[in-house]
C-alpha positions in Angstrom: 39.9 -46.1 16.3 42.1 -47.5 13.4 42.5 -51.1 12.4 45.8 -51.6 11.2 45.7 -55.0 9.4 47.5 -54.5 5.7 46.6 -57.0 2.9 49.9 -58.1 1.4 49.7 -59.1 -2.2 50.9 -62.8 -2.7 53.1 -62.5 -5.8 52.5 -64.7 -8.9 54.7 -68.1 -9.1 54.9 -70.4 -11.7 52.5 -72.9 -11.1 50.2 -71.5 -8.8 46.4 -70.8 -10.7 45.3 -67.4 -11.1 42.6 -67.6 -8.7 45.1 -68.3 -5.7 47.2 -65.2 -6.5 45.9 -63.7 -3.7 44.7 -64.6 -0.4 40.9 -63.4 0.0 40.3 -62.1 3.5 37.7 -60.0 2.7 35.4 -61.4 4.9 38.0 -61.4 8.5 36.7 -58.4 11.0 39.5 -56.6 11.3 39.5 -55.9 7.4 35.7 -55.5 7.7 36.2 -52.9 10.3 39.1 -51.4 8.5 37.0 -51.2 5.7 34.2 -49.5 7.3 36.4 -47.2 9.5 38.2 -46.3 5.9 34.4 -45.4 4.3 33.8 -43.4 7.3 37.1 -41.1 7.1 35.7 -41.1 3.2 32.5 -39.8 4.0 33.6 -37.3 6.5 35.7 -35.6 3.7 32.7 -35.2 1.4 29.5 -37.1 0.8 26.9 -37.1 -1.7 23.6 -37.7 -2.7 22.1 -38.5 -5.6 25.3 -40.3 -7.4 27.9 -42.1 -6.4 30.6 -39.9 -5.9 31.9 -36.6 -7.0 35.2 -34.9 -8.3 36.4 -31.8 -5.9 35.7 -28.8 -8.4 38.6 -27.6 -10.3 40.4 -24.3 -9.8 39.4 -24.6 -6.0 42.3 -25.4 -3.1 40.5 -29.1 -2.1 37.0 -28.3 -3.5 34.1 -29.0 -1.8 35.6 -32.4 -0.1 37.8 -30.2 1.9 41.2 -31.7 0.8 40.9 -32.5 -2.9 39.4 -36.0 -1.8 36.7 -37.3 -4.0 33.0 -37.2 -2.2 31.2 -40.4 -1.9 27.6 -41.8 -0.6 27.8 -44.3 1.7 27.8 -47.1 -0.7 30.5 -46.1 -3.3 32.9 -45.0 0.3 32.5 -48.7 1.1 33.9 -49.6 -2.3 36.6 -47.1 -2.4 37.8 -48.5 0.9 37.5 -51.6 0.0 39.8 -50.7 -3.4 42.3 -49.0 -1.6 43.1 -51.8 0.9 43.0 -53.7 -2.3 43.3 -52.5 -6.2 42.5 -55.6 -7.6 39.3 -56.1 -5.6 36.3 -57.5 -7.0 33.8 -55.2 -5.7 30.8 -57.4 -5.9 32.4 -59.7 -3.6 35.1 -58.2 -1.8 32.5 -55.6 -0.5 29.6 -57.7 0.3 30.9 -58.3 4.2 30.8 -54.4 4.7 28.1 -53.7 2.9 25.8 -56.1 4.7 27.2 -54.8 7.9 26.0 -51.5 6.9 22.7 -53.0 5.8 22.2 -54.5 8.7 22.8 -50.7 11.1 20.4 -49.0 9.1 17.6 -51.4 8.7 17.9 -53.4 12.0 18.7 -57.0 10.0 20.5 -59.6 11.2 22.4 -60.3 7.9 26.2 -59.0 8.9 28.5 -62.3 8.5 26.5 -64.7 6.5 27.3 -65.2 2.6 24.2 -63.8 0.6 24.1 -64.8 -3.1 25.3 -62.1 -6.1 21.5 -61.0 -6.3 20.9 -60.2 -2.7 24.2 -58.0 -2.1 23.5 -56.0 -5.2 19.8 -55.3 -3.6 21.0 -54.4 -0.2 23.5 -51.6 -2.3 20.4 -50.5 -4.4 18.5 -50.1 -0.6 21.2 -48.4 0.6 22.0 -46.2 -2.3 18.3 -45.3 -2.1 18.9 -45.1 2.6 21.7 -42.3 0.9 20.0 -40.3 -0.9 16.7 -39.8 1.1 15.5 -36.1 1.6 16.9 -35.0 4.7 19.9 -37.5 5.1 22.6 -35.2 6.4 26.4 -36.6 6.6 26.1 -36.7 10.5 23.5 -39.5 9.7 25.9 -41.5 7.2 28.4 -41.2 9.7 26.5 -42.4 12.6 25.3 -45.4 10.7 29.2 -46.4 9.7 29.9 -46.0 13.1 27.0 -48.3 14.1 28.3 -51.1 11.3 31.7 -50.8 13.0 30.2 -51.4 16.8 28.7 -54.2 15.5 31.6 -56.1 13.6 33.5 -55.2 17.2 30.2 -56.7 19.1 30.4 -60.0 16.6 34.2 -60.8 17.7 33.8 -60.6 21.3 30.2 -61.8 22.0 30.5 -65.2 21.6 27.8 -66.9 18.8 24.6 -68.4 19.8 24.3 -71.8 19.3 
């Protein structure tokens, strides 16, 4: 499954501030679940533990990512996705909807789709970096965990919210 929403860069006009040069939709769940189905694909190339990502070795046809992709844990993948869709990207905000969705499908939170101040998204990464890198973690467990945050950005758009 493949979301196919694009972000179209807004170009610059005279008059317009530099803070509205872009439209921010970050935070919609069909770029959220693009963005997590785009870490996944990451991932399943080549993940790592221990940093947070790693060049294919040189002199080899696609090194140990398979196809000459780089090799990511699960927090830099979300953050490469998240600067594809977008090169501009600030990462510690333009990630923060993924990430939290991720949080929330390996610690059983309830987090996923509320704003969280600078401090608290920067943790969650730290707790996840730390989720990555565990003795023991295999990629199948990364995997299954993306896969998790994506069910649930699905769930949150067709369950309708408790009031």
């Amino acid at each position: 499954m493949i979301a196919t929403t694009t972000t179209r860069p807004v170009p610059d006009t005279p008059g317009r501030r530099w803070w509205t040069s872009r439209p921010r939709h970050h935070d919609r769940p069909a770029e959220v679940l693009a963005v997590l189905q785009h870490a996944r694909a990451i991932v399943e190339a080549g993940w790592v533990q221990n940093r947070w990502t790693a060049a294919p070795a040189e002199g080899t046809a696609g090194g140990p990512g398979g196809d000459g992709s780089v090799r990511a844990c699960v927090v830099a993948a979300v953050a490469l996705a998240v600067r594809a869709r977008d090169p501009r990207a600030d990462l510690a905000v333009d990630t923060g909807p993924a990430v939290a969705f991720v949080w929330d499908a390996v610690f059983d939170g309830r987090a996923a789709g509320r704003s969280a101040p600078h401090h608290v998204r920067v943790a969650r990464m730290r707790e996840l970096a730390r989720w990555n890198d565990e003795r023991g973690r295999t990629r199948a467990d990364v995997v299954a965990v993306l896969d998790r945050a994506a069910a649930r950005v699905v769930a949150r758009v067709v369950e309708p919210a408790g009031i």
